[in-house]
C-alpha positions in Angstrom: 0.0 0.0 0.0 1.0 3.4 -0.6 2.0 5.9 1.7 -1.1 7.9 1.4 -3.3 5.1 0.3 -6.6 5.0 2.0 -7.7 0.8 2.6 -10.9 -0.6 1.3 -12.3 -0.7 5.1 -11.6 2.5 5.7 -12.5 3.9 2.6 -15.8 2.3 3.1 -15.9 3.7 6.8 -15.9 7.0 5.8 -17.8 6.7 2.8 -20.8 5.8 5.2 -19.8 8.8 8.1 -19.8 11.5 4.9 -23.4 10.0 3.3 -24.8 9.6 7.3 -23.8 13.2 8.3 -25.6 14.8 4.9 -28.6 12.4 5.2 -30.7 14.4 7.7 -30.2 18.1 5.9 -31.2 16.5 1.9 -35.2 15.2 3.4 -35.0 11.9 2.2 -33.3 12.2 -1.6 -30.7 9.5 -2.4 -26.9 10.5 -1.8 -25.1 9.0 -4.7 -22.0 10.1 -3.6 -19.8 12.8 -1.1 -16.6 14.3 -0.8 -14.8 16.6 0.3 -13.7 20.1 -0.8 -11.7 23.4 -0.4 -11.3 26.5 -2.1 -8.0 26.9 -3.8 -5.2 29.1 -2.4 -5.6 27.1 1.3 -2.5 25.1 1.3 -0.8 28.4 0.7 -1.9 29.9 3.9 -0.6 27.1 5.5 2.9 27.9 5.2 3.3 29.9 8.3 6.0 32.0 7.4 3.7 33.0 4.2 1.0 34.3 7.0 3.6 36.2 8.9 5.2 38.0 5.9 1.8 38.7 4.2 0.1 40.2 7.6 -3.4 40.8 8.2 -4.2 43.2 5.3 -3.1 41.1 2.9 -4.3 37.6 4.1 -7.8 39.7 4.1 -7.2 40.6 0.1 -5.8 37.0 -0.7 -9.2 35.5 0.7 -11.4 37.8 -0.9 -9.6 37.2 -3.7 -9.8 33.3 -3.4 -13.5 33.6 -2.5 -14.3 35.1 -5.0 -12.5 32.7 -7.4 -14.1 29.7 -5.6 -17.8 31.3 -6.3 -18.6 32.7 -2.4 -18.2 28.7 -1.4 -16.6 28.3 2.2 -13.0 27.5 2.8 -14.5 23.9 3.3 -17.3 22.0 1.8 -18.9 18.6 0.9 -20.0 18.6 -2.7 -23.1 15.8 -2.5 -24.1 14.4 -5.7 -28.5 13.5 -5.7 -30.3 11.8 -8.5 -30.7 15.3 -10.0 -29.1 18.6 -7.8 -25.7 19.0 -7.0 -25.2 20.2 -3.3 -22.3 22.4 -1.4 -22.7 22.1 2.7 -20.2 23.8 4.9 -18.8 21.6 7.3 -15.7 20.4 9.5 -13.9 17.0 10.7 -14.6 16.3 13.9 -12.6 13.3 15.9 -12.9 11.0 13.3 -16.3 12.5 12.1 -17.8 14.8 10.0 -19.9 17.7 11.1 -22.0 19.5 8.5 -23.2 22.9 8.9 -25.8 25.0 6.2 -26.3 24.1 2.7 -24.4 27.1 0.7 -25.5 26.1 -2.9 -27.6 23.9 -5.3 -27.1 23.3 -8.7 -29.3 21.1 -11.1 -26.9 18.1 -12.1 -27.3 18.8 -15.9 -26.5 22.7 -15.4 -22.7 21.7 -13.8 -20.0 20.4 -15.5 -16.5 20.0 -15.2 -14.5 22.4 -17.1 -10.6 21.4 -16.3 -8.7 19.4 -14.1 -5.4 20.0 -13.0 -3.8 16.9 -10.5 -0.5 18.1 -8.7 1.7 16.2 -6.4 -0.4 16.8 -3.7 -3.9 18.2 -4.7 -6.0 18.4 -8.0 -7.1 21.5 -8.8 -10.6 21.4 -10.5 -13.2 24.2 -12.7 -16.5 23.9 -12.2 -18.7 25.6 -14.9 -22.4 26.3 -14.0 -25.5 27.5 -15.8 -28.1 28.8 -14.2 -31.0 31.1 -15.8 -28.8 31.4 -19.1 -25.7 32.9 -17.2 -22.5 31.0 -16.8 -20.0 31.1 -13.5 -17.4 29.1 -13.2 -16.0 28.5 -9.7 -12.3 26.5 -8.7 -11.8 23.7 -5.8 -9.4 21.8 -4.7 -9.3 18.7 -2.9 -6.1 16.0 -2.0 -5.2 14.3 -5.3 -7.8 12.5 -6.7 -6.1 9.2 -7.3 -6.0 8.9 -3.1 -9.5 10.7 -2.5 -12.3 7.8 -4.2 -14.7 10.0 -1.9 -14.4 13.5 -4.6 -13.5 11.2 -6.9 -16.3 9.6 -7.1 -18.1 12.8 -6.6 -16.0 14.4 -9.9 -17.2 11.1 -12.2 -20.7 11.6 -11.5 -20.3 15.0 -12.4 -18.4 14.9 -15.8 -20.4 11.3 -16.4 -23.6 12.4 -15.3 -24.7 9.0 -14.7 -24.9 7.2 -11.4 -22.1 4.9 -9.4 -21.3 1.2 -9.7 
């Protein structure tokens, strides 16, 4: 197994916590699949010494700025994949759970697509294009590389696929 390889058991584990923590807040419609995401631009505030350099004023400008780029979607967020909507909730790891706060946006499946996908060592970097009453917004998210993550992975095939899991 590979250093940042997730096993099947656990995989499985937290593929039931993620659909069990957005089942109460969706009234009843079918999860088809959860994962997690962030805006991009977090791993850079990360660095420390990049906070300390950058100060307040400018950490303030960089997360406009990346809010903006992310379309107003929190720093954190479970994209959940229904029969036919597309949902963003806020949320937060808790202990070896998930916690999810207010739902923050809804998109009809057939109005999103995937746009681009960029995977880097540690992350993959991914465009989201959505129409919704004729106008087009795109919006960026990032979440750990793909190829370890079957959770947004899973979440990302249903979306460019638009078809349901195996």
């Amino acid at each position: 197994m590979a250093l940042f390889e997730v096993d099947q058991a656990k995989q499985e584990e937290w593929k039931r916590k993620y659909r069990e923590a957005v089942a109460s807040k969706l009234d009843g419609s079918d999860v088809l699949a959860v994962g997690p995401f962030q805006r991009t631009g977090q791993y850079f505030l990360t660095i420390p010494l990049i906070g300390q350099l950058m100060g307040l004023i400018l950490y303030l400008v960089h997360a406009v700025f990346q809010k903006r780029r992310s379309g107003g979607l929190p720093s954190n967020y479970l994209l959940v994949v229904t029969a036919d909507k597309v949902h963003a909730f806020k949320y937060r790891g808790s202990y070896g759970g998930v916690k999810v706060k207010d739902e923050v946006a809804v998109w009809n499946r057939s109005d999103l697509r995937l746009v681009d996908r960029q995977d880097g060592a540690l992350a993959t970097t991914l465009t989201f294009e959505a129409t919704e009453d004729g106008e087009r917004a795109s919006f960026k998210a990032n979440t750990p590389k793909l190829s370890s993550n079957p959770w947004s992975a899973e979440v990302v095939e249903l979306i460019e696929g638009g078809g349901s899991p195996a």
